[in-house]
C-alpha positions as CSV (number, residue, x, y, z in Angstrom):
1,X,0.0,0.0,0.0
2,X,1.6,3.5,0.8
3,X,2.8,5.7,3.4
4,X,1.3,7.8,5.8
5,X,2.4,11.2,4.0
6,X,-0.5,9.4,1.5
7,X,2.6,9.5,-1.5
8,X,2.5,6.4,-3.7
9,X,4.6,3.1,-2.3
10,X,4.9,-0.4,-2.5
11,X,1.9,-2.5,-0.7
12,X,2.0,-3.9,2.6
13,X,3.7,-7.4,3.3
14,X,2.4,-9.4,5.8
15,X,5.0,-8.4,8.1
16,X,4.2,-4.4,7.8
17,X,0.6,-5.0,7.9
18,X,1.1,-7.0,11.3
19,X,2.5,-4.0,12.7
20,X,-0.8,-2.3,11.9
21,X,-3.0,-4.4,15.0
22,X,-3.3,-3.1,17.9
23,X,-3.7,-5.6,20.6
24,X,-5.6,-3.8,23.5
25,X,-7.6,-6.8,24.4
26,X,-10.1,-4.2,26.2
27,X,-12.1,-1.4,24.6
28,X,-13.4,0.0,21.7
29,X,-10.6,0.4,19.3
30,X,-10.8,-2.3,16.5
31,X,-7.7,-5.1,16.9
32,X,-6.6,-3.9,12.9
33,X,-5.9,-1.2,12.0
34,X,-8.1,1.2,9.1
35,X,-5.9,0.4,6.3
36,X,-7.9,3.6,4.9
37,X,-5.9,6.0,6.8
38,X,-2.6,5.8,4.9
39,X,-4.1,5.3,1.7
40,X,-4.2,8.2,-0.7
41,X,-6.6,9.3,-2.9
42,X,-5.9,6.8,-6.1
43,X,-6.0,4.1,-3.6
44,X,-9.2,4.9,-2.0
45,X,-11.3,5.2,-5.2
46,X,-9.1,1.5,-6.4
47,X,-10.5,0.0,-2.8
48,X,-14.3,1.7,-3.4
49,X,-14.1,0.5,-7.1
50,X,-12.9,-2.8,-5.7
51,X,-16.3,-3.2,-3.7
52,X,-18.5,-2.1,-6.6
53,X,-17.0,-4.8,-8.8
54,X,-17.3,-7.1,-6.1
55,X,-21.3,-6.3,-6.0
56,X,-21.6,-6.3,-9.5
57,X,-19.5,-9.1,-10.9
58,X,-19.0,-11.8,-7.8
59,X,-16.0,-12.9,-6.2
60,X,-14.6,-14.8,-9.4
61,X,-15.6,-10.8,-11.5
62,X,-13.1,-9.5,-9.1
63,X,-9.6,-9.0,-11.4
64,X,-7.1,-6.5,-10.9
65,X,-8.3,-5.6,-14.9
66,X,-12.0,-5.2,-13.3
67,X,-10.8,-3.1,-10.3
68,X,-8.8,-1.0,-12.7
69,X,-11.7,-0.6,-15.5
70,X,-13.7,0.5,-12.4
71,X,-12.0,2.7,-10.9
72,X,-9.5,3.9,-14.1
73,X,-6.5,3.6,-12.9
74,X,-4.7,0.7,-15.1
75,X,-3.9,-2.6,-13.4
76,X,-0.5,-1.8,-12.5
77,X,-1.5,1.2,-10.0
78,X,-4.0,-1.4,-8.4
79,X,-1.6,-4.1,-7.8
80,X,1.3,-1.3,-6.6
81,X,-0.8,-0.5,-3.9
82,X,-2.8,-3.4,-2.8
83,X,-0.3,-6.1,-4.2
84,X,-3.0,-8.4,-5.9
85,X,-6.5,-9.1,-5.1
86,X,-5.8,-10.8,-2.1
87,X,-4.2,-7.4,-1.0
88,X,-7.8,-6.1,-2.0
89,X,-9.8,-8.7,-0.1
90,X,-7.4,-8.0,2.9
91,X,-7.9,-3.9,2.8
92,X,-11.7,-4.8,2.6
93,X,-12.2,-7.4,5.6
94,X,-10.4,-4.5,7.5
95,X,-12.5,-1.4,6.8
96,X,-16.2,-2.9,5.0
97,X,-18.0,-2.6,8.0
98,X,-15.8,0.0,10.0
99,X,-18.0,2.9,9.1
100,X,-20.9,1.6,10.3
101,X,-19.9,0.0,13.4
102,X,-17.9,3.3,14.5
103,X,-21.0,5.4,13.8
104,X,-23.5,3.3,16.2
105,X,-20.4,3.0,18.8
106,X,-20.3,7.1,18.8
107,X,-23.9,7.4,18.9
108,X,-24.6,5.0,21.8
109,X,-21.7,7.0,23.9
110,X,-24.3,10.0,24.6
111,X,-27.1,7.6,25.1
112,X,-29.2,8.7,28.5
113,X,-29.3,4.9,30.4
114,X,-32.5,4.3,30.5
115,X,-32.8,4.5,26.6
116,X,-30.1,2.1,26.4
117,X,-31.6,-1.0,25.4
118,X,-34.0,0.1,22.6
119,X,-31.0,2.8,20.9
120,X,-29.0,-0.5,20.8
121,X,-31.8,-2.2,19.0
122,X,-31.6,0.8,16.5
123,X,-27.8,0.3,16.5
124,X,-28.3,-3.2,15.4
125,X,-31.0,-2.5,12.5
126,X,-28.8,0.5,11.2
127,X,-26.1,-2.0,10.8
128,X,-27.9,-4.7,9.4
129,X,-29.5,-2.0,6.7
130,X,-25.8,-1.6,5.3
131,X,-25.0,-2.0,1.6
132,X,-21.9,-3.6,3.0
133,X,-23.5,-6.9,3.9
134,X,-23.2,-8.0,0.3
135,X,-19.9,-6.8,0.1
136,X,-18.7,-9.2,3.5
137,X,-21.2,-12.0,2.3
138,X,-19.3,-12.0,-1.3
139,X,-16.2,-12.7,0.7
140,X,-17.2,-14.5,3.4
141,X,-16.5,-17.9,1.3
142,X,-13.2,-17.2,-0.1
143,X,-11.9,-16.0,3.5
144,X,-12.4,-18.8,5.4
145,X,-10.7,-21.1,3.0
146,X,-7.1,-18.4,3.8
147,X,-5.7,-18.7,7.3
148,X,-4.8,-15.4,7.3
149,X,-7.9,-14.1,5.6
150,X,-9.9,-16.1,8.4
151,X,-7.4,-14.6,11.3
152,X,-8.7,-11.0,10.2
153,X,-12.4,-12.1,10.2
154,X,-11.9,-13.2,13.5
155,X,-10.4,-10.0,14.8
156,X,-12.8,-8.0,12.8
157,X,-15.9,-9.9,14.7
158,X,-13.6,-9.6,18.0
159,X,-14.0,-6.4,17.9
160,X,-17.6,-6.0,16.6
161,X,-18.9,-7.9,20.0
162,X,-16.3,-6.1,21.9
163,X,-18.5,-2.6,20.7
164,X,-21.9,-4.3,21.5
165,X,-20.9,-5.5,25.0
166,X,-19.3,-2.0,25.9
167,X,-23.1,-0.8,24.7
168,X,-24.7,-3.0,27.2
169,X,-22.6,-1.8,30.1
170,X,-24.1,-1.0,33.0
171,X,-23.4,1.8,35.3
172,X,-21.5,-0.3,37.9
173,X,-18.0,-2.4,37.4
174,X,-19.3,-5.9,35.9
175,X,-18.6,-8.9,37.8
176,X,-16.5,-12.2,36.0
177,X,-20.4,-13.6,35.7
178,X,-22.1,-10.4,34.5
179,X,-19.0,-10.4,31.6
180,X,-19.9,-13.7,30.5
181,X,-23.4,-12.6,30.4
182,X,-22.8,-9.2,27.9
183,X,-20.3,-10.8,26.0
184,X,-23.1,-13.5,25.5
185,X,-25.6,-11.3,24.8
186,X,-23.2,-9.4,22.0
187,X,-22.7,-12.5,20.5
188,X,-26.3,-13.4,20.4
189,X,-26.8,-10.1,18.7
190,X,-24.0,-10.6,16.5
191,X,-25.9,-13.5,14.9
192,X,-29.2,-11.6,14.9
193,X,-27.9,-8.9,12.7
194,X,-25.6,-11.1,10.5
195,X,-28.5,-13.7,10.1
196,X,-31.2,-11.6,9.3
197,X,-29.3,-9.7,6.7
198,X,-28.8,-13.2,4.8
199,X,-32.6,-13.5,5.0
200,X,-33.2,-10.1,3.5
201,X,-30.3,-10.6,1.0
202,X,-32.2,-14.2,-0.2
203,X,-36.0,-13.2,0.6
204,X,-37.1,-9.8,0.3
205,X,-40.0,-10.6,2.1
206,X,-38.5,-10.7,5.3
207,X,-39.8,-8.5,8.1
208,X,-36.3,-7.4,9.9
209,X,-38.3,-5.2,11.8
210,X,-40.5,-7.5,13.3
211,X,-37.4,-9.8,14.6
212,X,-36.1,-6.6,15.9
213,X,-38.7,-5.4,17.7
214,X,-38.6,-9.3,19.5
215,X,-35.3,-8.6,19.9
216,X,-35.7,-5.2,22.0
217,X,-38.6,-7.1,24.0
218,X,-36.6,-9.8,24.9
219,X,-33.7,-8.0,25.8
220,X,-36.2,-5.4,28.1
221,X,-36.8,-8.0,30.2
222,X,-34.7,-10.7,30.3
223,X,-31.0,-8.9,30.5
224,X,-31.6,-7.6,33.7
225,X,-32.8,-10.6,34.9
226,X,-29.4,-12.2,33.4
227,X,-27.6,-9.7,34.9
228,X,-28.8,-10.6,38.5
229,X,-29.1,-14.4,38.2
230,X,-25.8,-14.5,35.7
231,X,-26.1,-17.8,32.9
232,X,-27.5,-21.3,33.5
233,X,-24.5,-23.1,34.3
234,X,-25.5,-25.8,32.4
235,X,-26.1,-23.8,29.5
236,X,-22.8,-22.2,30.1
237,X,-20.4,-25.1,30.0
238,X,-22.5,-26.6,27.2
């Protein structure tokens, strides 16, 4: 990719993009780094012409000749600074969702406590709106079949429950048992979002409003409850 003076240079290796992660285990701050932030201008509209080829053509429709047709920048320029589609792919996993997820976490910082739950609800549906499902879902396949493409998925979704448990805080320090029980309920509505925007992208009959308004019920009245009474312990070790 380039520098951070956003003059043209060589892509990342794997070793430079390493250097990229933060590893705060705690937190809001993603576990990669926005590979966007030391791309310039060329590169960005190569990466957002990368993602509308994607849409349009599939994974196998994304070339380095599609991405540069695209965008207009010849296929030399794109593989200078991403190094090859899997460059692309990488630069992708790392910032598809980034927007989106950043936007809710800053919204839900100035959220009054007793509006918690339901603006965390909306949280969830404005994700699960975003054109960038298609973009993830088009790479989902080819990722997991890459270590290192699978490594960054898991990071990326680290840090996606990581946002929705710090949402679901409560006022006082958690105990160990009320952890277990956010982090639970972030993966829970991990799922929810990722599963209903599958639906919606196959069946465009699908109410996603009406699972999300169970969802906001459920959560009403059963997460304080779960917060008292922690997990089933049976359920738990399961």
């Amino acid at each position: 990719m380039i520098d951070s003076n956003n003059s043209p240079g060589p892509h990342l290796s794997s070793a430079d993009a390493s250097e990229r992660e933060t590893l705060a285990p705690d937190g809001d701050a993603p576990l990669v780094a926005d590979p966007r932030a030391s791309l310039s201008p060329a590169a960005l509209e190569i990466l957002a012409a990368a993602q509308r080829a994607l849409v349009e053509k599939g994974f196998a429709g994304l070339t380095l000749r599609a991405v540069a047709r695209e965008s207009g920048a010849n296929s030399a320029m794109v593989q200078y600074y991403f190094g090859g589609k899997d460059g692309l792919v990488e630069a992708m996993i790392d910032s598809v969702f980034r927007d989106d997820q950043e936007e809710a976490a800053t919204i839900m910082e100035s959220v009054p406590r007793d509006e918690r739950l339901r603006r965390f609800v909306d949280g969830l549906r404005t994700i699960g709106s975003s054109r960038s499902f298609r973009v993830f879902f088009d790479i989902l396949p080819y990722a997991l079949r890459i270590d290192g493409h699978r490594v960054r998925l898991a990071r990326t979704y680290d840090w996606y429950r990581r946002l929705k448990r710090n949402w679901l805080a409560p006022e006082w320090t958690p105990s160990p048992e009320e952890e277990e029980t956010l982090l639970a309920v972030a993966e829970l509505a991990t799922a929810v979002v990722d599963g209903l925007a599958i639906q919606e992208l196959i069946d465009d009959t699908v109410d996603r409003e009406r699972a999300y308004a169970v969802l906001e019920f459920m959560l009403q009245r059963s997460l304080p409850e779960l917060l008292e009474s922690g997990l089933p312990v049976a359920t738990a070790k399961r």
